[in-house]
N, CA, C and O atoms as a GROMACS GRO file, in nm:
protein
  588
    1UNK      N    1  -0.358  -1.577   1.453
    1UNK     CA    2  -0.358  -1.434   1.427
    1UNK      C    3  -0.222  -1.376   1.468
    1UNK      O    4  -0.181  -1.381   1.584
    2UNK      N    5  -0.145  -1.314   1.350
    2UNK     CA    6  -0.072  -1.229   1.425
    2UNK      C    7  -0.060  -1.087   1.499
    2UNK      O    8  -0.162  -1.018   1.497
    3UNK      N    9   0.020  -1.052   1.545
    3UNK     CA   10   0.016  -0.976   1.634
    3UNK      C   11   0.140  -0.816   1.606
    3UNK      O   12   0.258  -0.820   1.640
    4UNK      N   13   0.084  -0.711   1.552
    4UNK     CA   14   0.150  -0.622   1.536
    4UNK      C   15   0.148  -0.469   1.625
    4UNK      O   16   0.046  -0.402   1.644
    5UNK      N   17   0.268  -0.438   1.667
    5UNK     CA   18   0.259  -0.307   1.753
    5UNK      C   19   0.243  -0.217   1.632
    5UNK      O   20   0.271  -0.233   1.513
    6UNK      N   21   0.184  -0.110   1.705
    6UNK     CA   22   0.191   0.026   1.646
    6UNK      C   23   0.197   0.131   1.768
    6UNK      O   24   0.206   0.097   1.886
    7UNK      N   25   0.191   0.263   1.723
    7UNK     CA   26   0.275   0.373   1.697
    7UNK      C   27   0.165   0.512   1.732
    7UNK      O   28   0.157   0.530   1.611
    8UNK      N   29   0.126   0.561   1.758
    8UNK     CA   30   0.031   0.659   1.693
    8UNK      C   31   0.166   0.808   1.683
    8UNK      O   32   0.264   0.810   1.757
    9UNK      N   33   0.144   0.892   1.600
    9UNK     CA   34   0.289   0.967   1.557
    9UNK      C   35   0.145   1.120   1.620
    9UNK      O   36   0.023   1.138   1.612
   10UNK      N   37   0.254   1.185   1.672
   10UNK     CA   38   0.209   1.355   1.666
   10UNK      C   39   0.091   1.350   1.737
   10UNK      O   40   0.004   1.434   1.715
   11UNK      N   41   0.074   1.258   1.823
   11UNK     CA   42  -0.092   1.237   1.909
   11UNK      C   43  -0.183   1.244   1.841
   11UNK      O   44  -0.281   1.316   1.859
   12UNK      N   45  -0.159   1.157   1.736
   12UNK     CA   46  -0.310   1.147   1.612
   12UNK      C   47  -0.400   1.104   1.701
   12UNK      O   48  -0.353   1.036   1.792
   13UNK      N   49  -0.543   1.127   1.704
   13UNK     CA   50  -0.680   1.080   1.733
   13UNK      C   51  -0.716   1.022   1.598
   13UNK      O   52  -0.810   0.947   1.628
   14UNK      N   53  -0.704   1.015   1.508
   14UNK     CA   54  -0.741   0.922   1.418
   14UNK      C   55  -0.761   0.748   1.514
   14UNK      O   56  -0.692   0.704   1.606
   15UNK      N   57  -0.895   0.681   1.434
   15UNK     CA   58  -0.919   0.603   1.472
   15UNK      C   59  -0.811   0.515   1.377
   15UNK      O   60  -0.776   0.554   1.266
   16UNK      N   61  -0.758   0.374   1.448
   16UNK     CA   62  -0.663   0.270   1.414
   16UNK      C   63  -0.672   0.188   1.284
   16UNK      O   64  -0.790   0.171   1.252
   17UNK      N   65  -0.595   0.137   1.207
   17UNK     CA   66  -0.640   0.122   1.130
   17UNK      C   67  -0.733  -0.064   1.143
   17UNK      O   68  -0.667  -0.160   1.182
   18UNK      N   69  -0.864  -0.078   1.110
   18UNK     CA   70  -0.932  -0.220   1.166
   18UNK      C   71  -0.966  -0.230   1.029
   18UNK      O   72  -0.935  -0.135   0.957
   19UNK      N   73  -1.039  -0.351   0.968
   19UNK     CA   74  -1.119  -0.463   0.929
   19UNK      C   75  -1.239  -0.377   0.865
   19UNK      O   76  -1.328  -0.345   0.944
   20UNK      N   77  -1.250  -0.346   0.760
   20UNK     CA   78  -1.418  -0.265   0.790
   20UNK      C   79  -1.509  -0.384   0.749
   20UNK      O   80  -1.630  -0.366   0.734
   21UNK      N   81  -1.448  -0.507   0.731
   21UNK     CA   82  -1.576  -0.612   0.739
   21UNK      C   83  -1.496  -0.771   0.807
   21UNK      O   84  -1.379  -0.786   0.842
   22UNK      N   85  -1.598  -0.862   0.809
   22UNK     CA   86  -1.531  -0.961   0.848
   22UNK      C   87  -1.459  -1.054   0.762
   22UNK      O   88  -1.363  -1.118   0.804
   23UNK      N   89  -1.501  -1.065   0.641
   23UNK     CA   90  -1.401  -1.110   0.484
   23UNK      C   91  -1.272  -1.008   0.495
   23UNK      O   92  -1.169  -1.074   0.490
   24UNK      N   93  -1.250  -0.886   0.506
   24UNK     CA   94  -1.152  -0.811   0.485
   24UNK      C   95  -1.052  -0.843   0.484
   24UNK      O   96  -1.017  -0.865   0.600
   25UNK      N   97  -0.958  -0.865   0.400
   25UNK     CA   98  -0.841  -0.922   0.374
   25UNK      C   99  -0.706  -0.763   0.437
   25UNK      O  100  -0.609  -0.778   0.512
   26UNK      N  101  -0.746  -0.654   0.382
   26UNK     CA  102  -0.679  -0.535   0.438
   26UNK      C  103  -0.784  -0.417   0.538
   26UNK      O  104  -0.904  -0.394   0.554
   27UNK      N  105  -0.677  -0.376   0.578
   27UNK     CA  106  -0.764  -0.288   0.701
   27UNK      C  107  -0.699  -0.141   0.623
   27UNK      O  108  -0.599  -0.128   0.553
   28UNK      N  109  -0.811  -0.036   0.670
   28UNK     CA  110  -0.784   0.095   0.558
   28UNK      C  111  -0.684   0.185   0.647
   28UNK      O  112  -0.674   0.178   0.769
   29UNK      N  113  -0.612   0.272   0.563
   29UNK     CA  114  -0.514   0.368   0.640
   29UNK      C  115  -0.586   0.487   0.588
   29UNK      O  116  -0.642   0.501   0.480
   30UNK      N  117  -0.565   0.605   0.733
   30UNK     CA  118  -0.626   0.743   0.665
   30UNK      C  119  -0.559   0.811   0.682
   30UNK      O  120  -0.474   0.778   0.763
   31UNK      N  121  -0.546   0.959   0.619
   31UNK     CA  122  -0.466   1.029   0.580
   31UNK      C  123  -0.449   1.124   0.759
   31UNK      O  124  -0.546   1.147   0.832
   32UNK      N  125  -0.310   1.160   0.791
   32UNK     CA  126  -0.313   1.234   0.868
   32UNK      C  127  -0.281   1.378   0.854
   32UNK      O  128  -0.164   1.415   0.864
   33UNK      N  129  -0.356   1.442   0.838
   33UNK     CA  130  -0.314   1.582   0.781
   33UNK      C  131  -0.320   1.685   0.896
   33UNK      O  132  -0.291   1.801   0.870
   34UNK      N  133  -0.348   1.659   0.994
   34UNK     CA  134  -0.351   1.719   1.081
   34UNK      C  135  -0.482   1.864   1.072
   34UNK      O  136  -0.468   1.986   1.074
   35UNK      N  137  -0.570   1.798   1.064
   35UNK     CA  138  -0.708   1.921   1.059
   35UNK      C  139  -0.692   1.991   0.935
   35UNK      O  140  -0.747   2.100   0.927
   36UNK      N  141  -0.596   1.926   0.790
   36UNK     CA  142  -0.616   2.034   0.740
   36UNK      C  143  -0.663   1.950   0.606
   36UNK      O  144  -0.676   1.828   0.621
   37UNK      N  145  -0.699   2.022   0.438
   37UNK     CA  146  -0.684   1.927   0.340
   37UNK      C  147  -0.588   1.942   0.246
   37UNK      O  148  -0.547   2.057   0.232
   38UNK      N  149  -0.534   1.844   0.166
   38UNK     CA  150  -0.512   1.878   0.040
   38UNK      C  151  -0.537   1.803  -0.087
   38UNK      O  152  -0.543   1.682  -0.108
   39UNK      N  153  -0.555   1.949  -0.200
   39UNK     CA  154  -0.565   1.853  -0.317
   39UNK      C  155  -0.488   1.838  -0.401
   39UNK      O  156  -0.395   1.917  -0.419
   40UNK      N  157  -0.514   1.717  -0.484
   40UNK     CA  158  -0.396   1.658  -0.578
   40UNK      C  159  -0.480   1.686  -0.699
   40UNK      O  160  -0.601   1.663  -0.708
   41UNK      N  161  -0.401   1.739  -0.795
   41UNK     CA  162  -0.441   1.780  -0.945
   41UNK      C  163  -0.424   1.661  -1.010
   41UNK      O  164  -0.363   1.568  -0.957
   42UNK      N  165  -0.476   1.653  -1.127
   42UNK     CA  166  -0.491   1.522  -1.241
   42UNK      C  167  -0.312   1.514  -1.259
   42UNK      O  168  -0.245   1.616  -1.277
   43UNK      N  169  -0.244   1.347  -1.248
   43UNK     CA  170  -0.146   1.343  -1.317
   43UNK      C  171  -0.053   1.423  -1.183
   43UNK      O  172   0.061   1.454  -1.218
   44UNK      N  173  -0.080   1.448  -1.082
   44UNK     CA  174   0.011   1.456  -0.979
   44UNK      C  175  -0.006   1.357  -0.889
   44UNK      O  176  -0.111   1.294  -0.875
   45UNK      N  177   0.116   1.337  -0.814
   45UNK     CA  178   0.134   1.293  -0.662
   45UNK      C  179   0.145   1.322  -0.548
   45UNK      O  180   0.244   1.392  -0.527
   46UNK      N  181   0.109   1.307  -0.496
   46UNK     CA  182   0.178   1.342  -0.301
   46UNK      C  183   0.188   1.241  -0.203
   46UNK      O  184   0.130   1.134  -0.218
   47UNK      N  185   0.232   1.257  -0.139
   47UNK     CA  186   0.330   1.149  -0.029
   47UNK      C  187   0.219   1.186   0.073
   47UNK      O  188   0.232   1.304   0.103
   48UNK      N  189   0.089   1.113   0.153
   48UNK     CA  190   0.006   1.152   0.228
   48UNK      C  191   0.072   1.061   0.377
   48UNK      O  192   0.082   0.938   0.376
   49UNK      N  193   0.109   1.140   0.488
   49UNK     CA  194   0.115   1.068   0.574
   49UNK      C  195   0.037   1.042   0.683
   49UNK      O  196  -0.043   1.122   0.730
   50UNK      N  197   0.068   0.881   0.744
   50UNK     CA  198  -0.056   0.851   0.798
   50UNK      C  199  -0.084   0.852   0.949
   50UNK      O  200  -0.198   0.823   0.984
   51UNK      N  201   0.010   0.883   1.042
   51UNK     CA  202   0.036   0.918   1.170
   51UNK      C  203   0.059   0.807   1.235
   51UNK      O  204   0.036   0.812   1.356
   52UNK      N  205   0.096   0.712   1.192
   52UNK     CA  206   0.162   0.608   1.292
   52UNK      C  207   0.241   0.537   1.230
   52UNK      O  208   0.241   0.526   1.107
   53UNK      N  209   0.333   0.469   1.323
   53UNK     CA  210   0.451   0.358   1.283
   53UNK      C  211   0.417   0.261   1.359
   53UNK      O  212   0.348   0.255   1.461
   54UNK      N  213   0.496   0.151   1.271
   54UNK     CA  214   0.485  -0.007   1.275
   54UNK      C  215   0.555  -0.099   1.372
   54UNK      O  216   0.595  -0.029   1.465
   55UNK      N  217   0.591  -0.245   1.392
   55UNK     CA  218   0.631  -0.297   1.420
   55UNK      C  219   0.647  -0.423   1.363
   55UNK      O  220   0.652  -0.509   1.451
   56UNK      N  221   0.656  -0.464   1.260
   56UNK     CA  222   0.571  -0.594   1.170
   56UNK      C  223   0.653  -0.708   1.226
   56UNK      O  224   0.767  -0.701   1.178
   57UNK      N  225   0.643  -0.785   1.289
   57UNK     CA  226   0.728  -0.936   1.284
   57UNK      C  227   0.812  -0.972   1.139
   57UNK      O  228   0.784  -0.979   1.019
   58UNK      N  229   0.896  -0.984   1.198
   58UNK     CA  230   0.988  -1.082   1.099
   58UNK      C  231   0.943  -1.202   1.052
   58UNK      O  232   0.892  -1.300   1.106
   59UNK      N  233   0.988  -1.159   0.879
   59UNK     CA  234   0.909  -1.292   0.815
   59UNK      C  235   0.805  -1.232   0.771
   59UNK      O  236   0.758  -1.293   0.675
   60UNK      N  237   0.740  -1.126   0.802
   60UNK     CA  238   0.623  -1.069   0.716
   60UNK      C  239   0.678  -0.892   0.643
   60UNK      O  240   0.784  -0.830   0.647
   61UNK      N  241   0.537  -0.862   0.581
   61UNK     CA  242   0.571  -0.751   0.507
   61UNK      C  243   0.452  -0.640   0.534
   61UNK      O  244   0.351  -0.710   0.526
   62UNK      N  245   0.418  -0.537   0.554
   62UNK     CA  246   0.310  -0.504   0.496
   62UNK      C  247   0.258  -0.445   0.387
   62UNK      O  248   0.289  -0.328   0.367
   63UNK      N  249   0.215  -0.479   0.340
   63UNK     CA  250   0.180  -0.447   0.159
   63UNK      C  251   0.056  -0.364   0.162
   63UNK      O  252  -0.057  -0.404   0.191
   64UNK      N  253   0.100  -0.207   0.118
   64UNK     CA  254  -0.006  -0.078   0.081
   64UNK      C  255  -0.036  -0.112  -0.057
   64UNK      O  256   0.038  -0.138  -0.152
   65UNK      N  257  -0.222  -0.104  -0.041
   65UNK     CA  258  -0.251  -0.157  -0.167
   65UNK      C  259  -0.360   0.013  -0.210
   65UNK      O  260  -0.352   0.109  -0.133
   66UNK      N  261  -0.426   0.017  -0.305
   66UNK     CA  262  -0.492   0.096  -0.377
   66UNK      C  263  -0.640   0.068  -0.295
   66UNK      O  264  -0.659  -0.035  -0.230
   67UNK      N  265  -0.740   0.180  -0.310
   67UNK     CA  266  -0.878   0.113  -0.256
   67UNK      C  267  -0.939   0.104  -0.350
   67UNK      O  268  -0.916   0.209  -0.411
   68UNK      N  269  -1.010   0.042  -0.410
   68UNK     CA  270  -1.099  -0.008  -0.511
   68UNK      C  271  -1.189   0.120  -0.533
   68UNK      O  272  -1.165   0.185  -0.635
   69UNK      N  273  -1.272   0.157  -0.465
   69UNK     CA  274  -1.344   0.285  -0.489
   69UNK      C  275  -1.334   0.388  -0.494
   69UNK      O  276  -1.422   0.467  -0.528
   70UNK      N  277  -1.174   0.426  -0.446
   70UNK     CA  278  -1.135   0.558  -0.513
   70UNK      C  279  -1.026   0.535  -0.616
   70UNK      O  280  -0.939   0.619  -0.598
   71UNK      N  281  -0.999   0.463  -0.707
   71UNK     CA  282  -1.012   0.371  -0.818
   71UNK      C  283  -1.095   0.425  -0.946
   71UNK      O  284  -1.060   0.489  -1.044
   72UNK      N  285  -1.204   0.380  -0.910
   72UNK     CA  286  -1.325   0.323  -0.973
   72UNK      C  287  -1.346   0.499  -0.985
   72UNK      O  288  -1.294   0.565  -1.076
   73UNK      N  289  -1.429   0.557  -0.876
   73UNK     CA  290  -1.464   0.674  -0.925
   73UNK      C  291  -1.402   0.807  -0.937
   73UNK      O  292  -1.456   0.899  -0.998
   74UNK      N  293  -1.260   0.818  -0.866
   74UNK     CA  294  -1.212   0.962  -0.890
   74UNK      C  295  -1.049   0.887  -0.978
   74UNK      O  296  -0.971   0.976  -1.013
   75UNK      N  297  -1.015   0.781  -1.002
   75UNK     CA  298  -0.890   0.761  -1.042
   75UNK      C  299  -0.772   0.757  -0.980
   75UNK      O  300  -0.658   0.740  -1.024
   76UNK      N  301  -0.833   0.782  -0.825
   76UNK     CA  302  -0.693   0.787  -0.710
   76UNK      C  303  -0.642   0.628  -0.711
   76UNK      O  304  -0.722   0.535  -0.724
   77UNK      N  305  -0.480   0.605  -0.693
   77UNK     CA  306  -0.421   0.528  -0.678
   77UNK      C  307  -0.278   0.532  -0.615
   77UNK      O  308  -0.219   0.629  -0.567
   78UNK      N  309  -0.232   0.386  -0.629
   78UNK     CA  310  -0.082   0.425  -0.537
   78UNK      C  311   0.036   0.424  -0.700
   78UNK      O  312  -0.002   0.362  -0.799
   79UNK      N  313   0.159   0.493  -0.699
   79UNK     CA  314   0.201   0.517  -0.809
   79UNK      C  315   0.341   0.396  -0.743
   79UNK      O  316   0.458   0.402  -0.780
   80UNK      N  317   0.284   0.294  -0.639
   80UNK     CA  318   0.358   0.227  -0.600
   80UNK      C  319   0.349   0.083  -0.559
   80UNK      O  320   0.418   0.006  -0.491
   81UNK      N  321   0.198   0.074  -0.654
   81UNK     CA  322   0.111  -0.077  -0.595
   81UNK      C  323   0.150  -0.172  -0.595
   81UNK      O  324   0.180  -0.183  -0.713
   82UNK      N  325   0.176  -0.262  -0.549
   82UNK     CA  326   0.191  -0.263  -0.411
   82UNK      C  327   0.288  -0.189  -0.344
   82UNK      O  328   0.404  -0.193  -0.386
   83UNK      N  329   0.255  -0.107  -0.225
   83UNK     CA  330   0.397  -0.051  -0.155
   83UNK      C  331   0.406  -0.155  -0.066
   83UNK      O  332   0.302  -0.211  -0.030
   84UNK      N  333   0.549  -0.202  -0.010
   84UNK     CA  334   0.607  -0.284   0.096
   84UNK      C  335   0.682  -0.197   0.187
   84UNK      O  336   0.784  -0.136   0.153
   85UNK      N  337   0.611  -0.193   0.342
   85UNK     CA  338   0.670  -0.166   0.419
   85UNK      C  339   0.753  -0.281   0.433
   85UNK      O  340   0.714  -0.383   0.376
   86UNK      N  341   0.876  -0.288   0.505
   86UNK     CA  342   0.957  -0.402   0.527
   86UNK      C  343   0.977  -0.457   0.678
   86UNK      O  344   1.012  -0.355   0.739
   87UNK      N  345   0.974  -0.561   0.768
   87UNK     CA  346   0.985  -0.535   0.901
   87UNK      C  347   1.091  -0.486   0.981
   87UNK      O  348   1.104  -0.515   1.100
   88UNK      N  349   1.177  -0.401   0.907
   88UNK     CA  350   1.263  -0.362   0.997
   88UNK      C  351   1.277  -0.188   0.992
   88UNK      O  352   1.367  -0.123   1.045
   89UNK      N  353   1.166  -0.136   0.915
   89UNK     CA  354   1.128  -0.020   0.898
   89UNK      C  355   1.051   0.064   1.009
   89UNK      O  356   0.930   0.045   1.018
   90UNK      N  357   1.108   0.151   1.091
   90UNK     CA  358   1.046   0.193   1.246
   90UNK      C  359   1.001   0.355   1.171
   90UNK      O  360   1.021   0.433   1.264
   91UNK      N  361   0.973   0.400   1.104
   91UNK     CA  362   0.918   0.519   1.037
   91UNK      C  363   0.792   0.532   1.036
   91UNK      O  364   0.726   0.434   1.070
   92UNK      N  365   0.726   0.649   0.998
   92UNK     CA  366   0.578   0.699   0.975
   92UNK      C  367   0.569   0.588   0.826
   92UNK      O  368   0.652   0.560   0.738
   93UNK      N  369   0.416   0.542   0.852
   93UNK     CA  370   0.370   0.523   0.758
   93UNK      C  371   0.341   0.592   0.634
   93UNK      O  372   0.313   0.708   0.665
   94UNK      N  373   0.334   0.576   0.507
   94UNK     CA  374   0.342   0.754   0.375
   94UNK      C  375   0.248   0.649   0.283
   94UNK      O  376   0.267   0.528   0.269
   95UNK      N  377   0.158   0.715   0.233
   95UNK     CA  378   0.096   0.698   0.136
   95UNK      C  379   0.093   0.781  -0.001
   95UNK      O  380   0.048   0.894  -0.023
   96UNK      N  381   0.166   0.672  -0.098
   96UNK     CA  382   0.226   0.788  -0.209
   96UNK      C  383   0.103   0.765  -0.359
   96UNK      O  384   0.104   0.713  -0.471
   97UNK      N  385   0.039   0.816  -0.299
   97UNK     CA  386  -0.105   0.855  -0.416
   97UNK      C  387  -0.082   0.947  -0.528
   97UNK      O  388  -0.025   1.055  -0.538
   98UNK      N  389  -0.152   0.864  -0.619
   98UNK     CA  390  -0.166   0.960  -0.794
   98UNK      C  391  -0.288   0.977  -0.822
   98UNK      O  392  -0.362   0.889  -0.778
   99UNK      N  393  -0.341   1.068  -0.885
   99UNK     CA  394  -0.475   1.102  -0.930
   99UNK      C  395  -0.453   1.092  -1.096
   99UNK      O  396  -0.377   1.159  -1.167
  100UNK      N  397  -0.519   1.016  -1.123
  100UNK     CA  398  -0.531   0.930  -1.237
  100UNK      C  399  -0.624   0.959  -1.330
  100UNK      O  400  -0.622   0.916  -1.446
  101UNK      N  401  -0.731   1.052  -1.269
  101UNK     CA  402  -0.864   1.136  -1.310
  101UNK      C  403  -0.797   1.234  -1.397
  101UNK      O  404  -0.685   1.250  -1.446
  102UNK      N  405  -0.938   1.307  -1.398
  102UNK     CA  406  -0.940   1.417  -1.493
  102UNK      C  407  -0.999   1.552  -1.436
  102UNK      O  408  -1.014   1.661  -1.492
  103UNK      N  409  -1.035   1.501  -1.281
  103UNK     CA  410  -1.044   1.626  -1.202
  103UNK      C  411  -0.960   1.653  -1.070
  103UNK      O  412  -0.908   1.557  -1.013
  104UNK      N  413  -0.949   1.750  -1.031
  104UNK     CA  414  -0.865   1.779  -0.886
  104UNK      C  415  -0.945   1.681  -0.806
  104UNK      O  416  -1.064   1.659  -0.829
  105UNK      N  417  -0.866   1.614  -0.697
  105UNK     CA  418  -0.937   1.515  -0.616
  105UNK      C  419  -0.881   1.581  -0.452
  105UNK      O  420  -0.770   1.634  -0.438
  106UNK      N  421  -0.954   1.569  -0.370
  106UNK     CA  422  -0.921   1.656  -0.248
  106UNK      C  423  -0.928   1.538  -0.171
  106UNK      O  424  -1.012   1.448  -0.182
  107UNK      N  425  -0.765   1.549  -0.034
  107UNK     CA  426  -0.797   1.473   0.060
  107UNK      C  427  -0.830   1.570   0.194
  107UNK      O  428  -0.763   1.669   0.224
  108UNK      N  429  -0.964   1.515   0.280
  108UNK     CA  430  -0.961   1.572   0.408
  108UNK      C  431  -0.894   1.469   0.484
  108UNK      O  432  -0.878   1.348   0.463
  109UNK      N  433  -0.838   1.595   0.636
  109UNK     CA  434  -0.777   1.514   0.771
  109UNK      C  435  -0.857   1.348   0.755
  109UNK      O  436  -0.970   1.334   0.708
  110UNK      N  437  -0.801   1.273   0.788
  110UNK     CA  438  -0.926   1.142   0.860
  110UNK      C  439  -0.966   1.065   0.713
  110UNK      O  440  -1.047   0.972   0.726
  111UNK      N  441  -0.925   1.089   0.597
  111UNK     CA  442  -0.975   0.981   0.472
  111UNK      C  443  -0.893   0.846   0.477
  111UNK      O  444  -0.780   0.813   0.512
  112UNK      N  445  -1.022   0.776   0.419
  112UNK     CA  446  -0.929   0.614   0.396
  112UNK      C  447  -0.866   0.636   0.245
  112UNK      O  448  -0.934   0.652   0.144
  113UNK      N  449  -0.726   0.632   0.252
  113UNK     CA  450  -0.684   0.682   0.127
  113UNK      C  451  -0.645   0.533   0.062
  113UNK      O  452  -0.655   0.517  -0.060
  114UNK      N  453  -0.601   0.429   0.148
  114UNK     CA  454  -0.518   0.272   0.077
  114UNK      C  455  -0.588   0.192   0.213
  114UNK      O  456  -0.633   0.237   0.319
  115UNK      N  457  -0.574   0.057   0.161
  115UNK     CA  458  -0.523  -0.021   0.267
  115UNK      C  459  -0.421  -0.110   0.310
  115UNK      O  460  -0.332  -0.105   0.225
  116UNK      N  461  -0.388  -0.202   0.413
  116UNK     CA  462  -0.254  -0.266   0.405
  116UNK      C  463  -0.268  -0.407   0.440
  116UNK      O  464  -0.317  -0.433   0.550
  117UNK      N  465  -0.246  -0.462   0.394
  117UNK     CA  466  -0.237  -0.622   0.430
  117UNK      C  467  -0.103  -0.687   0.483
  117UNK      O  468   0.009  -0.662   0.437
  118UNK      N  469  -0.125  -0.754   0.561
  118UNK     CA  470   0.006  -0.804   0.660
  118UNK      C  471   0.040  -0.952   0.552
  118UNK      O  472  -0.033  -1.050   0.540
  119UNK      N  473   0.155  -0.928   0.492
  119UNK     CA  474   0.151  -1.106   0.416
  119UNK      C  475   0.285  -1.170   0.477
  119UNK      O  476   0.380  -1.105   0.520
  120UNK      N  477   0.278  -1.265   0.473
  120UNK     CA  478   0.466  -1.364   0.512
  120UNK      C  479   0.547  -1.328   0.377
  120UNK      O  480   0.523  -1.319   0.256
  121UNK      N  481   0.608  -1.318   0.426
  121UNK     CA  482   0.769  -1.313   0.313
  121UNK      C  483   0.830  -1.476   0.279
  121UNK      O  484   0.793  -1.569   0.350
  122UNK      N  485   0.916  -1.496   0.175
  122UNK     CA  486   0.982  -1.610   0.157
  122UNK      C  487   1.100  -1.475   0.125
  122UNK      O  488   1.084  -1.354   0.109
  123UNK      N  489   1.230  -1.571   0.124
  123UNK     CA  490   1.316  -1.537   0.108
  123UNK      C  491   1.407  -1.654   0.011
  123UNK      O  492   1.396  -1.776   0.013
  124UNK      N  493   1.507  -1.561  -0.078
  124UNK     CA  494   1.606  -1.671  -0.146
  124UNK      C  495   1.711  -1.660  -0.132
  124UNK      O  496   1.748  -1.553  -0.083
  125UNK      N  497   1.819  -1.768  -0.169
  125UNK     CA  498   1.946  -1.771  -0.177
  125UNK      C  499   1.956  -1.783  -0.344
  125UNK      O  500   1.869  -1.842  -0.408
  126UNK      N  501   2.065  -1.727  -0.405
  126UNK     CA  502   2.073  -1.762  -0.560
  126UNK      C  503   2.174  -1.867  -0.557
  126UNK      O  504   2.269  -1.869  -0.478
  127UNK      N  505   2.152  -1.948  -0.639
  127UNK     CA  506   2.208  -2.085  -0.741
  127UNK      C  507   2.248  -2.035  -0.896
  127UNK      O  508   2.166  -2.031  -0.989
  128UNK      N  509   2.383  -1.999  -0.905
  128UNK     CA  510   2.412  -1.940  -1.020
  128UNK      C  511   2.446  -2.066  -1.086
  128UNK      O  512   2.509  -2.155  -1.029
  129UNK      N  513   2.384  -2.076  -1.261
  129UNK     CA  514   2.351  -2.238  -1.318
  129UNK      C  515   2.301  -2.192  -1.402
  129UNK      O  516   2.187  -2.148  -1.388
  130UNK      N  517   2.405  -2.183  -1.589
  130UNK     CA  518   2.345  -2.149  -1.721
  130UNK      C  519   2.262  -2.237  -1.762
  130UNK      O  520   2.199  -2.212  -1.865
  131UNK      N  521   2.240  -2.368  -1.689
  131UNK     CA  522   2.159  -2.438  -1.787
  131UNK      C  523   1.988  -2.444  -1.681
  131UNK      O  524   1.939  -2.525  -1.603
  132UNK      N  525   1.955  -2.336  -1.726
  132UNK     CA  526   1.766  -2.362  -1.697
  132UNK      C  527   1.718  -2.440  -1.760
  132UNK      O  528   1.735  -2.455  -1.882
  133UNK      N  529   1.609  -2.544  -1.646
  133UNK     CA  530   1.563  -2.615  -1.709
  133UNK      C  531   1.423  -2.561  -1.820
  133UNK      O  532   1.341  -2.470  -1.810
  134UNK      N  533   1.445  -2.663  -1.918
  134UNK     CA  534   1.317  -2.612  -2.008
  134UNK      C  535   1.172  -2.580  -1.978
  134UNK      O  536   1.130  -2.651  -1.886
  135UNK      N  537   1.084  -2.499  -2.023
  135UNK     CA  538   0.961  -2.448  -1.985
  135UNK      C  539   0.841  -2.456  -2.116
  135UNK      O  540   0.877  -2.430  -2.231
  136UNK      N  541   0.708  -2.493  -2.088
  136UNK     CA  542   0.626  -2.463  -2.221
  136UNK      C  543   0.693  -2.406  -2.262
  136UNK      O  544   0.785  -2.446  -2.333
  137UNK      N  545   0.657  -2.234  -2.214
  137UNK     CA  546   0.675  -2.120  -2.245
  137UNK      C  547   0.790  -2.029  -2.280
  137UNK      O  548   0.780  -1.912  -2.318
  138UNK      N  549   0.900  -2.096  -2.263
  138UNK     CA  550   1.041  -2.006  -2.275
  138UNK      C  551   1.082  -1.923  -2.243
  138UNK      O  552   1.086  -1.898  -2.122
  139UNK      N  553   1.149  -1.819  -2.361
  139UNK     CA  554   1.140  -1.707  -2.323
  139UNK      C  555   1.026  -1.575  -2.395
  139UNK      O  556   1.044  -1.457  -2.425
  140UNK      N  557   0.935  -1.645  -2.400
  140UNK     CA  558   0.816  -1.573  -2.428
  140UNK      C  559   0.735  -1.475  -2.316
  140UNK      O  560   0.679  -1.511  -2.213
  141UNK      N  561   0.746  -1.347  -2.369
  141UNK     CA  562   0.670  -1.273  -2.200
  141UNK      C  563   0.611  -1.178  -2.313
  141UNK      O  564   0.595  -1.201  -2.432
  142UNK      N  565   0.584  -1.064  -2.236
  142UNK     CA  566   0.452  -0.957  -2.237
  142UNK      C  567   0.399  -0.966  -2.320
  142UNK      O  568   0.443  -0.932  -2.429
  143UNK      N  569   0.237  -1.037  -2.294
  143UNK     CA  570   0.157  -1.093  -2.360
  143UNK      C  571   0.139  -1.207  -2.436
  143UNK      O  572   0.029  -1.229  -2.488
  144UNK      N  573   0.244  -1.292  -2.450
  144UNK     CA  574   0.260  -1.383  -2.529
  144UNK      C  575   0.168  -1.446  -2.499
  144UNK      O  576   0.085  -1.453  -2.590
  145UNK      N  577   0.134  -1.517  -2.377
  145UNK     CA  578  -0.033  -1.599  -2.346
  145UNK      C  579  -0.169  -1.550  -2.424
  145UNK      O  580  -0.278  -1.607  -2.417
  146UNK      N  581  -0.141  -1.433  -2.500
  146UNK     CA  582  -0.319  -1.424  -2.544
  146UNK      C  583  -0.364  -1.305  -2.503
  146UNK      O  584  -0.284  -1.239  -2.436
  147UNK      N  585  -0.475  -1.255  -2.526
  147UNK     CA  586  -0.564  -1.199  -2.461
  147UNK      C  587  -0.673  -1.195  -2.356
  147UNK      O  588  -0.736  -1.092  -2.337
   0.00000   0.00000   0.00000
């Protein structure tokens, strides 16, 4: 298991972000609004922040993902999916949500708006070299595989 510091920003009482099951691959972030709400109209964004900062080990990332159920029923999403915090980023966490619906969607103080998953990074060096080796596929892309 690794091991990440955090932050709590502006003396949030918001509870941390944990696991809401034991499969859970991401743990949820909630909005810190400070006691108050707001809403996002169809086809807008806002930058929701979440009251704490990070510490991620080097070599990893944390990756803000979308939540499946506000998704599914109001159309909320990230207009940035995956977002990557990076580990050398000491800032408030921001959750940059779109409403994707067709109605105003309201956040209160304390919502699970995304969650974040801690993943390892690889890193590259480039090898500049005109001759790629050959592939099935070529240079065949968007959609070329089918339906």
């Amino acid at each position: 298991m690794s091991f990440v510091k955090i932050h709590r920003l502006r003396g949030s009482a918001l509870p941390l972000p944990r696991y809401e099951s034991d499969g859970a691959a991401g743990m949820d972030l909630r909005a810190d609004l400070e006691g108050k709400s707001l809403t996002i109209k169809p086809l807008k964004r806002h930058l929701l922040p979440c009251g704490i900062a990070l510490e991620i080990p080097v070599g990893y990332e944390m990756q803000i993902r979308p939540r499946s159920g506000l998704a599914l029923k109001h159309g909320i999403t990230l207009v940035n999916a995956p977002g990557t915090i990076d580990s050398d980023y000491r800032g408030e966490i921001g959750v940059l949500l779109i409403n994707l619906g067709d109605s105003d969607f309201t956040v209160h103080d304390g919502d699970r708006i995304a969650q974040m998953v801690l993943a390892p990074v690889s890193r590259c060096r480039w090898v500049e070299d005109s001759n790629l080796e050959e592939s099935n596929r070529g240079q065949c892309g968007f959609g070329s595989t089918g339906k």
